[in-house]
N, CA, C and O atoms as a GROMACS GRO file, in nm:
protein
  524
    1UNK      N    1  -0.113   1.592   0.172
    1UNK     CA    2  -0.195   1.615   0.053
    1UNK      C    3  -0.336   1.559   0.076
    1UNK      O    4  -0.436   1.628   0.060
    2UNK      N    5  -0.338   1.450   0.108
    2UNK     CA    6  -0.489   1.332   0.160
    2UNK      C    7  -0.527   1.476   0.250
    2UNK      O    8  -0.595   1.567   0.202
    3UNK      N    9  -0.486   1.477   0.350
    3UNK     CA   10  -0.550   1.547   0.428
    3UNK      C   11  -0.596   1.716   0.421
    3UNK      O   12  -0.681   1.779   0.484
    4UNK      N   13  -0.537   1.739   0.358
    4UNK     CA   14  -0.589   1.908   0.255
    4UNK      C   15  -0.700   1.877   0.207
    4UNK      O   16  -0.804   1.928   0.250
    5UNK      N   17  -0.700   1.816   0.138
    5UNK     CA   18  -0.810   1.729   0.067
    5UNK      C   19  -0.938   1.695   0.114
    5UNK      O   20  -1.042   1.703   0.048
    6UNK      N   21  -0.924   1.650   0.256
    6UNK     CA   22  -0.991   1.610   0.334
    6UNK      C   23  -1.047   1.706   0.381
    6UNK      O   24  -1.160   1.724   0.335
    7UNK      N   25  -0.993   1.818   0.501
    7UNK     CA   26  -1.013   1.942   0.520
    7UNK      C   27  -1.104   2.015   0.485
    7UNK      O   28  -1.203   2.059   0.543
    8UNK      N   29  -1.042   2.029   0.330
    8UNK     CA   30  -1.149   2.077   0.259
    8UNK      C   31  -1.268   2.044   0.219
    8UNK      O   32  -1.346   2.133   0.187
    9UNK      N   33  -1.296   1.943   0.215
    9UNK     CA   34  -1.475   1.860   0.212
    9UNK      C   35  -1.483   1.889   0.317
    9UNK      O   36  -1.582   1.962   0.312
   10UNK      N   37  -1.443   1.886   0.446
   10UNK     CA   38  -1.498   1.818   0.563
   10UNK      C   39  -1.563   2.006   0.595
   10UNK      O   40  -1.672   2.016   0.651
   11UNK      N   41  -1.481   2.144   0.552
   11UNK     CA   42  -1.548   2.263   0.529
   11UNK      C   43  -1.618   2.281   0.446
   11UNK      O   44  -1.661   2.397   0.451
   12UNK      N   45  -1.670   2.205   0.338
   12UNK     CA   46  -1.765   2.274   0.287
   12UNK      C   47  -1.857   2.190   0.324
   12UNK      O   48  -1.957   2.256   0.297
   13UNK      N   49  -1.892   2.099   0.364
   13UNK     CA   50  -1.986   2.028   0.413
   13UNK      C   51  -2.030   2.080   0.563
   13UNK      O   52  -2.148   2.058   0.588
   14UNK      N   53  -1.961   2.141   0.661
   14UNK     CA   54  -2.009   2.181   0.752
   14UNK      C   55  -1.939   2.340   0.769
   14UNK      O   56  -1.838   2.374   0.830
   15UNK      N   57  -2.041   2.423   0.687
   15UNK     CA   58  -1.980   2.561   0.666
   15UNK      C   59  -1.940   2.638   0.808
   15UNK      O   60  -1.833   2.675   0.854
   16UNK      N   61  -2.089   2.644   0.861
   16UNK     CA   62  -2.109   2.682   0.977
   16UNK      C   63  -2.025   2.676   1.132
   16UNK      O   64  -2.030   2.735   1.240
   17UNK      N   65  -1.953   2.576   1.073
   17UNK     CA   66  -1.908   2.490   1.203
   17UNK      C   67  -1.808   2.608   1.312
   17UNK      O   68  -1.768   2.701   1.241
   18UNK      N   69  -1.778   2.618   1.409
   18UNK     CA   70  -1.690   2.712   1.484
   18UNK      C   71  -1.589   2.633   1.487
   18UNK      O   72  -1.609   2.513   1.469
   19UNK      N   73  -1.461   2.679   1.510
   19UNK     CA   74  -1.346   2.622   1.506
   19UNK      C   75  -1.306   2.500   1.421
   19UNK      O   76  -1.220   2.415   1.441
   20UNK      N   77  -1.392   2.517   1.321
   20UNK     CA   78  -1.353   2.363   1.214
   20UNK      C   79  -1.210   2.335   1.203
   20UNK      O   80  -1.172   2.240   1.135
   21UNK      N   81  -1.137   2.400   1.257
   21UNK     CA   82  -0.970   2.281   1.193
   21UNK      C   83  -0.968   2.199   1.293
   21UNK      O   84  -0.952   2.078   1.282
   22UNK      N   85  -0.993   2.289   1.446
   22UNK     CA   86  -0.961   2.151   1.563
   22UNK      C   87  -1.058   2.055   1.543
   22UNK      O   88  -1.022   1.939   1.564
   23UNK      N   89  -1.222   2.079   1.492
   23UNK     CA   90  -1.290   1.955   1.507
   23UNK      C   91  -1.238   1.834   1.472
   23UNK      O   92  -1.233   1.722   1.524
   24UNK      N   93  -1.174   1.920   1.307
   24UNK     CA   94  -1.139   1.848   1.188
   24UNK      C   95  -0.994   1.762   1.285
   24UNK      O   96  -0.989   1.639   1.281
   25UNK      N   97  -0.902   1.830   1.354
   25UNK     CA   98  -0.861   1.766   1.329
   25UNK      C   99  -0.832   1.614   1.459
   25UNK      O  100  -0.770   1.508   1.461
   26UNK      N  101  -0.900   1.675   1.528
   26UNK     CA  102  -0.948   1.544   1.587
   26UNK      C  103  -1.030   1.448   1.558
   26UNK      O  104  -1.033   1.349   1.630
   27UNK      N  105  -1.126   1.460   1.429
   27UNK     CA  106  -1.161   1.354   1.426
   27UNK      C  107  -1.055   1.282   1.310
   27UNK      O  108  -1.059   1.161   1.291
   28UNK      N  109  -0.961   1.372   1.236
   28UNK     CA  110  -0.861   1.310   1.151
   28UNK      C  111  -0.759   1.203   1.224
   28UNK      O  112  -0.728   1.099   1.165
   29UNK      N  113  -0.720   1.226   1.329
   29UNK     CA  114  -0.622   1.178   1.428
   29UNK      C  115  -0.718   1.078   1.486
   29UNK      O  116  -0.641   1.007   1.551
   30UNK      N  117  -0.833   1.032   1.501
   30UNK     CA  118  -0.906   0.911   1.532
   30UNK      C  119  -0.903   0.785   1.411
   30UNK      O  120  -0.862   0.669   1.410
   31UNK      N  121  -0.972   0.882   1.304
   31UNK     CA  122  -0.961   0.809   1.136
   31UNK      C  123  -0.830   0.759   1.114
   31UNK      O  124  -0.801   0.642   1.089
   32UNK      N  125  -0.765   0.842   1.125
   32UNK     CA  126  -0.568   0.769   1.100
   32UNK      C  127  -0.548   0.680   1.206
   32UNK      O  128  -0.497   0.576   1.165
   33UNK      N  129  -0.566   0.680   1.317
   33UNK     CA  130  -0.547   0.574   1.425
   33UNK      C  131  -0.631   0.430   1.404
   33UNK      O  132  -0.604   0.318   1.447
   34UNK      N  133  -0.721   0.466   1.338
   34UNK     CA  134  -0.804   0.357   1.344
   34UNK      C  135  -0.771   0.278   1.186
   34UNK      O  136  -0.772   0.156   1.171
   35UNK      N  137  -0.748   0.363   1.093
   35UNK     CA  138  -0.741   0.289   0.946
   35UNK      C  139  -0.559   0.248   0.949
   35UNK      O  140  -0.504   0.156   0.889
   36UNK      N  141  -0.488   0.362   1.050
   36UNK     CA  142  -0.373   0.265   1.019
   36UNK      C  143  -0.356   0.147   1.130
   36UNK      O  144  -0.275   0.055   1.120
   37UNK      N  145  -0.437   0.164   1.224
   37UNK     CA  146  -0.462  -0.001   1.336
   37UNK      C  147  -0.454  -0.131   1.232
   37UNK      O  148  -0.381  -0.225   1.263
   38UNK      N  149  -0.524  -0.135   1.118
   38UNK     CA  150  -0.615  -0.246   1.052
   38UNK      C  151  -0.506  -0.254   0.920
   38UNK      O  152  -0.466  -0.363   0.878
   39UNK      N  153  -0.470  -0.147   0.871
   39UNK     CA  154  -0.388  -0.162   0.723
   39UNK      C  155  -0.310  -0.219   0.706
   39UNK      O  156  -0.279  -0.256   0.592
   40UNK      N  157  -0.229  -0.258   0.841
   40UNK     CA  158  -0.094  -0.401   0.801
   40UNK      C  159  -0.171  -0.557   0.814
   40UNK      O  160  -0.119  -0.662   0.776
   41UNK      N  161  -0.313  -0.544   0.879
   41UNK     CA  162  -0.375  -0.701   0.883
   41UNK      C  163  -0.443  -0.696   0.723
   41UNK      O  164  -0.431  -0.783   0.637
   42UNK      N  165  -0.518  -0.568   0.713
   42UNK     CA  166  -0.541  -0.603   0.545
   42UNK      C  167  -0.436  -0.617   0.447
   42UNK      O  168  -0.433  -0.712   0.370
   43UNK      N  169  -0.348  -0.526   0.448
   43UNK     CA  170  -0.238  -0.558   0.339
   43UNK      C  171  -0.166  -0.711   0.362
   43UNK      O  172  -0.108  -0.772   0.272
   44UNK      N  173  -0.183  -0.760   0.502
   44UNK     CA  174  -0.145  -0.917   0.509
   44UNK      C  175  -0.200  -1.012   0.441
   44UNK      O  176  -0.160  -1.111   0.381
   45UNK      N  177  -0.301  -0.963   0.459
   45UNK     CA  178  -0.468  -1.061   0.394
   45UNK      C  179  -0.435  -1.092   0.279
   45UNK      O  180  -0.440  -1.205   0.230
   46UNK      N  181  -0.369  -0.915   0.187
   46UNK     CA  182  -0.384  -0.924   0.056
   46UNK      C  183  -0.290  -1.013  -0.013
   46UNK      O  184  -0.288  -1.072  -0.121
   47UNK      N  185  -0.195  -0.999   0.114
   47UNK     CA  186  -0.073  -1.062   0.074
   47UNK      C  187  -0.092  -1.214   0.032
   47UNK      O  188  -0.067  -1.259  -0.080
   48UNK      N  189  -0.117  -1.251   0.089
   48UNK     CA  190  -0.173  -1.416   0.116
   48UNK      C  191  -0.298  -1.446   0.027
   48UNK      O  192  -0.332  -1.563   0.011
   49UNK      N  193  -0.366  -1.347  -0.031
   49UNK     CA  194  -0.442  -1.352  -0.140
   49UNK      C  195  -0.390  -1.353  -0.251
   49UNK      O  196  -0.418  -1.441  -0.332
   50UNK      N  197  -0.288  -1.238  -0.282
   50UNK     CA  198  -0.242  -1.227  -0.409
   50UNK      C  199  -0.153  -1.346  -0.458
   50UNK      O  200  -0.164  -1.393  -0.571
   51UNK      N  201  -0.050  -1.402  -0.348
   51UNK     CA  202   0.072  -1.441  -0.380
   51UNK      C  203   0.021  -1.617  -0.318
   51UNK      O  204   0.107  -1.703  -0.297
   52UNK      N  205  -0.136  -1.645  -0.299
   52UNK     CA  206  -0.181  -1.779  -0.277
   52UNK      C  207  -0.080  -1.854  -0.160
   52UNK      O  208  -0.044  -1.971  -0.150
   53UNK      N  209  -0.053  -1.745  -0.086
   53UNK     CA  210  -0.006  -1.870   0.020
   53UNK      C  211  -0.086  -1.844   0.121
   53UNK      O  212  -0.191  -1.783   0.097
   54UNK      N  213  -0.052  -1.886   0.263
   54UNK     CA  214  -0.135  -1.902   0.404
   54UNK      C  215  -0.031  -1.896   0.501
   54UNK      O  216  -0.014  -1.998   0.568
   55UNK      N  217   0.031  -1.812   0.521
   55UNK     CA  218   0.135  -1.725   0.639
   55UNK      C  219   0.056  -1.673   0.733
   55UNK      O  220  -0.038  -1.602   0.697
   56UNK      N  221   0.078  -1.697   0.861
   56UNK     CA  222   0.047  -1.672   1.001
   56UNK      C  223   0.084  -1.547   1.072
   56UNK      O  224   0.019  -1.453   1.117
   57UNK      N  225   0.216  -1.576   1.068
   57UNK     CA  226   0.280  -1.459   1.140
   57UNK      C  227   0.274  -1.341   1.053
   57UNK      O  228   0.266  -1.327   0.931
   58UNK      N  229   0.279  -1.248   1.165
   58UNK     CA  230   0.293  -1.117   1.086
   58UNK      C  231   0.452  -1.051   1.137
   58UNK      O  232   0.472  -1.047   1.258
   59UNK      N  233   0.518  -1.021   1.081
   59UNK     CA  234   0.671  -1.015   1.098
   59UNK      C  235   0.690  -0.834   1.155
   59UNK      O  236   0.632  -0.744   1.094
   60UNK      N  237   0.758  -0.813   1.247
   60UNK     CA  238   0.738  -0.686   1.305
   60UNK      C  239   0.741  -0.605   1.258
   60UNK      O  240   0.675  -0.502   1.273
   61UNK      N  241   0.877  -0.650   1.136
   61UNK     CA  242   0.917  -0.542   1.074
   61UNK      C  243   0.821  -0.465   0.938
   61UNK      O  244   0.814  -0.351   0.894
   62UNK      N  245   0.759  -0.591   0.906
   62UNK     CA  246   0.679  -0.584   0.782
   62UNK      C  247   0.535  -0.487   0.877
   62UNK      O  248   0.470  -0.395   0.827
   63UNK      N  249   0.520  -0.527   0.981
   63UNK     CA  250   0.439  -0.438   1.079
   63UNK      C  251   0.445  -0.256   1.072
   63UNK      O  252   0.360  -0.168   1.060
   64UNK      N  253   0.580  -0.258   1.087
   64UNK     CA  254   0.633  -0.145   1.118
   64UNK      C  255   0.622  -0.064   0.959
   64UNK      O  256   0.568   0.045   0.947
   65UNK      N  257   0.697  -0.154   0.819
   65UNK     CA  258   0.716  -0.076   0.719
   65UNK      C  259   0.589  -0.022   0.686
   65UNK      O  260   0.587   0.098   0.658
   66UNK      N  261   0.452  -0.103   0.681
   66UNK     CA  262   0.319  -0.084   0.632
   66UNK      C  263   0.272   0.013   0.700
   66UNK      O  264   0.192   0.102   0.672
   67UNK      N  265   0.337  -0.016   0.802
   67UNK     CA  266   0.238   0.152   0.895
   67UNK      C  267   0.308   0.301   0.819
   67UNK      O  268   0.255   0.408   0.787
   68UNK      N  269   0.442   0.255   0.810
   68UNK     CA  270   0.528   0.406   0.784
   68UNK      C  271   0.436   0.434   0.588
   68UNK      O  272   0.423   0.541   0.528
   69UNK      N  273   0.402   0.328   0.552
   69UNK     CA  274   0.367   0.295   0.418
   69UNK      C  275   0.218   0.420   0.412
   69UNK      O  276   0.198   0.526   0.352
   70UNK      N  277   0.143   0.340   0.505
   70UNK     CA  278  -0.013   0.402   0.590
   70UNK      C  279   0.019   0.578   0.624
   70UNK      O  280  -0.057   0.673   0.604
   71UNK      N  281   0.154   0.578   0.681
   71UNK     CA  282   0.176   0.716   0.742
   71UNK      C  283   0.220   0.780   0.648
   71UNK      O  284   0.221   0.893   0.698
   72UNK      N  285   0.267   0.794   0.522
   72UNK     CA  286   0.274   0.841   0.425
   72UNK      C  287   0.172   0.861   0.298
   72UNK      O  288   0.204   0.920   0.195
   73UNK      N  289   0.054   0.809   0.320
   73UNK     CA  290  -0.070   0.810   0.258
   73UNK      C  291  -0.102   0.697   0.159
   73UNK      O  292  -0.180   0.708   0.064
   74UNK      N  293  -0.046   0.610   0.188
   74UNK     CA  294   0.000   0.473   0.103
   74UNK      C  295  -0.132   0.417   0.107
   74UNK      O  296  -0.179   0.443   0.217
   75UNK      N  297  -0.249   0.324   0.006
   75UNK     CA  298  -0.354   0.257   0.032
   75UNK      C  299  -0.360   0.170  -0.012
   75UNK      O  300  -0.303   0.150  -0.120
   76UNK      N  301  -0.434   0.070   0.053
   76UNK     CA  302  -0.437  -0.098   0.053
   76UNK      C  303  -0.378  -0.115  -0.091
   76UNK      O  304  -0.274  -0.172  -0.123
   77UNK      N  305  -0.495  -0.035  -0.192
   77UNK     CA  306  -0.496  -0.029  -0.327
   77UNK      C  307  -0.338  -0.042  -0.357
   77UNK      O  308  -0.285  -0.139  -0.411
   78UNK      N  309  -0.267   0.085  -0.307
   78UNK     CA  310  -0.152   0.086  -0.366
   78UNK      C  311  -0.065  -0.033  -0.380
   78UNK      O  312  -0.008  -0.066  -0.484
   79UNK      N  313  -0.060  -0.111  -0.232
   79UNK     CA  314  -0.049  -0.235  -0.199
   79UNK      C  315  -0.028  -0.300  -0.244
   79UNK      O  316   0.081  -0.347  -0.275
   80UNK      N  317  -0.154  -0.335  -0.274
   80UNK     CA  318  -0.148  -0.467  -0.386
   80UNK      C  319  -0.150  -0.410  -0.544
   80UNK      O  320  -0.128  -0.495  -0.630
   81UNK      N  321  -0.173  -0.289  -0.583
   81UNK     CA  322  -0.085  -0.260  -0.688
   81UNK      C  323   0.082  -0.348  -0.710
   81UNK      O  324   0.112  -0.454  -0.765
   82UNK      N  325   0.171  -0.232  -0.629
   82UNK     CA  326   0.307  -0.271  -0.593
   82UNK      C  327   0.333  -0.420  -0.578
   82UNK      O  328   0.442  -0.470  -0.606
   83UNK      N  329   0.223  -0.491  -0.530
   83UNK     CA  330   0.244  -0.610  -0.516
   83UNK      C  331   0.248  -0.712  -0.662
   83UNK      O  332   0.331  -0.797  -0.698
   84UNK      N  333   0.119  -0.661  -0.726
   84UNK     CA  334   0.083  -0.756  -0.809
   84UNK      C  335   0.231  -0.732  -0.966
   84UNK      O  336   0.281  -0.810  -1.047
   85UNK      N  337   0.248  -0.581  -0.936
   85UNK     CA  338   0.383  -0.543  -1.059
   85UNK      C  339   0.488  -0.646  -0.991
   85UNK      O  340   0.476  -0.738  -1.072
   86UNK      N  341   0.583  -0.691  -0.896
   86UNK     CA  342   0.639  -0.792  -0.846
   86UNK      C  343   0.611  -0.899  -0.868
   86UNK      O  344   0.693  -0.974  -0.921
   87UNK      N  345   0.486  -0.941  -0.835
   87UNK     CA  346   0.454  -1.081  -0.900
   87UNK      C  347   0.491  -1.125  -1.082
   87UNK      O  348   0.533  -1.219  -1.150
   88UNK      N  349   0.443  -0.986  -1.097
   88UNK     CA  350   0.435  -0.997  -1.265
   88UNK      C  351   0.586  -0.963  -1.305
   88UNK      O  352   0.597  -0.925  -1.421
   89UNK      N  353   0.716  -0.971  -1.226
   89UNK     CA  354   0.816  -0.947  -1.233
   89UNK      C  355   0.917  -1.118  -1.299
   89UNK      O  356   0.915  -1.230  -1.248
   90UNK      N  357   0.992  -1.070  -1.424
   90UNK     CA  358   1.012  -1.240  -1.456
   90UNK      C  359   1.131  -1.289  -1.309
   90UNK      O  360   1.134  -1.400  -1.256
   91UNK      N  361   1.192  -1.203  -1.282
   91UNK     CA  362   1.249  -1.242  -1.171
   91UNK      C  363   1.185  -1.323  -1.051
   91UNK      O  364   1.221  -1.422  -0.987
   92UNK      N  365   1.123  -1.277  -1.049
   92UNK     CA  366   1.032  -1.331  -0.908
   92UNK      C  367   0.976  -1.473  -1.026
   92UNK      O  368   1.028  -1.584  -1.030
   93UNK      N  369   0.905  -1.444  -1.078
   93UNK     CA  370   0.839  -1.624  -1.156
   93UNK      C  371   0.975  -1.649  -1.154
   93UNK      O  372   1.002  -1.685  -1.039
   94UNK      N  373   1.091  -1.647  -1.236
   94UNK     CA  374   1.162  -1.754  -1.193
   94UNK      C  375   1.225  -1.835  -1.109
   94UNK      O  376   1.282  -1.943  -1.127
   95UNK      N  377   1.204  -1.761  -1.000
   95UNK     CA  378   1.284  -1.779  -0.904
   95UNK      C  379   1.150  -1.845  -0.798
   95UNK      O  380   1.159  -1.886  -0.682
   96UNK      N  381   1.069  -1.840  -0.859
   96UNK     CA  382   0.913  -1.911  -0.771
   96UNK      C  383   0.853  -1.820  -0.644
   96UNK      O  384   0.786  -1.866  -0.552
   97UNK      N  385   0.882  -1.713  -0.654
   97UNK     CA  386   0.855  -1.596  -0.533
   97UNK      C  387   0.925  -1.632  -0.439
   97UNK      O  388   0.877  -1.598  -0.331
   98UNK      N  389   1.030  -1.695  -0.431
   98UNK     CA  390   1.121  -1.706  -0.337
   98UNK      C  391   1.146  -1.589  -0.241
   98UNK      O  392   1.164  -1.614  -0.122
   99UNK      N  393   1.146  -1.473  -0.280
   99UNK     CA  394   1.294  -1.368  -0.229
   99UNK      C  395   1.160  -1.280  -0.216
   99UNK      O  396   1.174  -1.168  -0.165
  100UNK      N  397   0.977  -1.336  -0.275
  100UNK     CA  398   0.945  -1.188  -0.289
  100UNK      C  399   0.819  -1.207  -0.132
  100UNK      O  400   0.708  -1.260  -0.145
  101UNK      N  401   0.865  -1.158  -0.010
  101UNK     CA  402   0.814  -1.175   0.098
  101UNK      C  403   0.765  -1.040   0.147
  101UNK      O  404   0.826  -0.938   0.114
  102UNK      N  405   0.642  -1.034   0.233
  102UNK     CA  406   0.610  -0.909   0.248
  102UNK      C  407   0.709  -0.855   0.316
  102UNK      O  408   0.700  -0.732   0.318
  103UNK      N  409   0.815  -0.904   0.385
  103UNK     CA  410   0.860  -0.774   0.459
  103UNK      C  411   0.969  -0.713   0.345
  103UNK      O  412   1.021  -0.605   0.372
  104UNK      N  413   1.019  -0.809   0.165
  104UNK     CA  414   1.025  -0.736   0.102
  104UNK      C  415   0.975  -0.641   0.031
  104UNK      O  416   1.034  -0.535   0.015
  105UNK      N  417   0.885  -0.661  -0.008
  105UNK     CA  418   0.824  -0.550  -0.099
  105UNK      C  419   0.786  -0.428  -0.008
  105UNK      O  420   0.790  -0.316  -0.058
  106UNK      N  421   0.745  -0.448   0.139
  106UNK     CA  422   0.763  -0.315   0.180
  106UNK      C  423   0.902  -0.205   0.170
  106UNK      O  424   0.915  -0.082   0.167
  107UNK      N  425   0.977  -0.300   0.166
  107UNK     CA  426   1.103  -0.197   0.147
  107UNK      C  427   1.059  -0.092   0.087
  107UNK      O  428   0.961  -0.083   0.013
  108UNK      N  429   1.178   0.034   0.139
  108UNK     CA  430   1.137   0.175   0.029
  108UNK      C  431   1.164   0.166  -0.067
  108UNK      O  432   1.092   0.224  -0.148
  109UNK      N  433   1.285   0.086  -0.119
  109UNK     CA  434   1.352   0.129  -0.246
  109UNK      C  435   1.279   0.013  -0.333
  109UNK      O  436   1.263   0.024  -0.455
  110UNK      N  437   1.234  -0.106  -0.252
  110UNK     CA  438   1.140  -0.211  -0.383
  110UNK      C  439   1.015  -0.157  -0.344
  110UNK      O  440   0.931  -0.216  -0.412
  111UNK      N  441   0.961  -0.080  -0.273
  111UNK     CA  442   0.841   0.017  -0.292
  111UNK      C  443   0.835   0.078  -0.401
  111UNK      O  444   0.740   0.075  -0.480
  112UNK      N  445   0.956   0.151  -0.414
  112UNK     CA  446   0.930   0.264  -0.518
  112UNK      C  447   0.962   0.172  -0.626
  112UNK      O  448   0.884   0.196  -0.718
  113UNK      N  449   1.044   0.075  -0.658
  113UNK     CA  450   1.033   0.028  -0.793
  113UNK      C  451   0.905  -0.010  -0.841
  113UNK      O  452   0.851   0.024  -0.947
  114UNK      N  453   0.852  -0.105  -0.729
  114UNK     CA  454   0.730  -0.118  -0.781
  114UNK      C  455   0.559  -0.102  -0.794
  114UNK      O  456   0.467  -0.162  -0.851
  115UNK      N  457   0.572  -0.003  -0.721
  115UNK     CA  458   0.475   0.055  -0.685
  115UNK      C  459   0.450   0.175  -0.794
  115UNK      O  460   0.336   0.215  -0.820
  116UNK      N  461   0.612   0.250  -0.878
  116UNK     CA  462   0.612   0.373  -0.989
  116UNK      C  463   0.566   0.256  -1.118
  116UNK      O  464   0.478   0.290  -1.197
  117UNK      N  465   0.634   0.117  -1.131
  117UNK     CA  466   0.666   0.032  -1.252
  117UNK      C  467   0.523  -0.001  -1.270
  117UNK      O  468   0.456  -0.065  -1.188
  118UNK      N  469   0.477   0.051  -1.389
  118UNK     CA  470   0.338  -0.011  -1.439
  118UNK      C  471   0.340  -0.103  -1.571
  118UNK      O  472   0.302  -0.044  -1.672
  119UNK      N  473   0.371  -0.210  -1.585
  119UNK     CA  474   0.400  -0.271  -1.711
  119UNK      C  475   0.281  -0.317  -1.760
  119UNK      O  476   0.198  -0.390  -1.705
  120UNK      N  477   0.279  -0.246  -1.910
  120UNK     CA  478   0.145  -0.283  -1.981
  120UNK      C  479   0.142  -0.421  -2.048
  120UNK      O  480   0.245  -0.483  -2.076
  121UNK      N  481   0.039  -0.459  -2.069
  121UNK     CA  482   0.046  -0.600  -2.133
  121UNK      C  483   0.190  -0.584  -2.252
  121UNK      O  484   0.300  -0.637  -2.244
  122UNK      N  485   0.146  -0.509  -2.335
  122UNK     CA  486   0.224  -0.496  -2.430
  122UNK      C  487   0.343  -0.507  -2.425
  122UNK      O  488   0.394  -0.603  -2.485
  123UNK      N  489   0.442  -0.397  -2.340
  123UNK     CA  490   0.524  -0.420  -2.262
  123UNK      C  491   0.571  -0.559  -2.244
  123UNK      O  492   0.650  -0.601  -2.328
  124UNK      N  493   0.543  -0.621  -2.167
  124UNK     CA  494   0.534  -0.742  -2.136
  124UNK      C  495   0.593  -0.822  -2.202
  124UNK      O  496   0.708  -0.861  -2.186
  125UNK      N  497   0.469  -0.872  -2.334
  125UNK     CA  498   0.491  -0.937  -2.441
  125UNK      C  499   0.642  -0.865  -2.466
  125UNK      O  500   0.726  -0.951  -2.441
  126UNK      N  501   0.692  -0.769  -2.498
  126UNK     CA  502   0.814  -0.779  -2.574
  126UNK      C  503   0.932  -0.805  -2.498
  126UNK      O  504   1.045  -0.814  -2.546
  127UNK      N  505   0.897  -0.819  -2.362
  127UNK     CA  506   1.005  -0.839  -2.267
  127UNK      C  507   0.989  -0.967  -2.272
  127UNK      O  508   1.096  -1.024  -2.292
  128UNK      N  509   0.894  -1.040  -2.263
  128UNK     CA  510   0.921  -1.171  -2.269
  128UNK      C  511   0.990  -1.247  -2.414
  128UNK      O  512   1.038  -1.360  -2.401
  129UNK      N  513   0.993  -1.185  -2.540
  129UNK     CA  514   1.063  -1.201  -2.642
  129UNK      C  515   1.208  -1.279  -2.671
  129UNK      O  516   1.291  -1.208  -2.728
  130UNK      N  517   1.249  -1.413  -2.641
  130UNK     CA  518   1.335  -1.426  -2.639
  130UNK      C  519   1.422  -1.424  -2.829
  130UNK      O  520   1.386  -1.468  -2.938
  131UNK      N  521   1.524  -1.361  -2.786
  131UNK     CA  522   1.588  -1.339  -2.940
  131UNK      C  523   1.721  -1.404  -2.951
  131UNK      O  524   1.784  -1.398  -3.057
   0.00000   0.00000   0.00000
């Protein structure tokens, strides 16, 4: 989809061009090589930003999920979206982010929980409601 997308600017901006898909798509296959090189050290960064700790290692696997994350059109943004809905998860505060480690939240299936889960303030407030 990103890359249709792409395509298509990248033709109307250079109408003229002869053979525009191969240009296109070699320089697409440079751009993807190069933004997904860097996207598991930024999404690390973010990690360690969002969740205030200072972790070193980068764990292979958490290596591996972020790229497949990257190779599916996944962005930093989304990232730390998915990330910050987890944080804001009462599970995780209670439990002190114990369990919530990047090479979890890459998972697919706590991807998709939280990366779809948008909880509005409001929301919130009534979940936190004890009755």
């Amino acid at each position: 989809m990103r890359r249709q997308t792409e395509l298509t600017r990248f033709k109307k901006k250079f109408p003229n061009l002869e053979e525009v898909d191969k240009v296109f798509d070699y320089f697409w296959y440079e751009y993807i090589q190069i933004e997904r090189a860097t996207f598991y050290k930024e999404a690390f960064d973010s990690y360690n930003k969002i969740m205030n700790k200072r972790l070193r290692m980068i764990d292979p696997k958490f290596k591996r999920q972020v790229e497949s994350l990257a190779k599916h059109g996944y962005t930093l943004d989304d990232f730390e979206r998915a990330l910050k809905n987890a944080k804001d998860d009462d599970f995780h505060a209670e439990t002190n982010y114990k369990y919530l480690t990047p090479e979890y939240i890459t998972r697919p299936s706590v991807w998709d929980k939280y990366y779809i889960e948008e909880v509005t303030p409001f929301e919130k407030a009534i979940n936190n409601i004890k009755v």
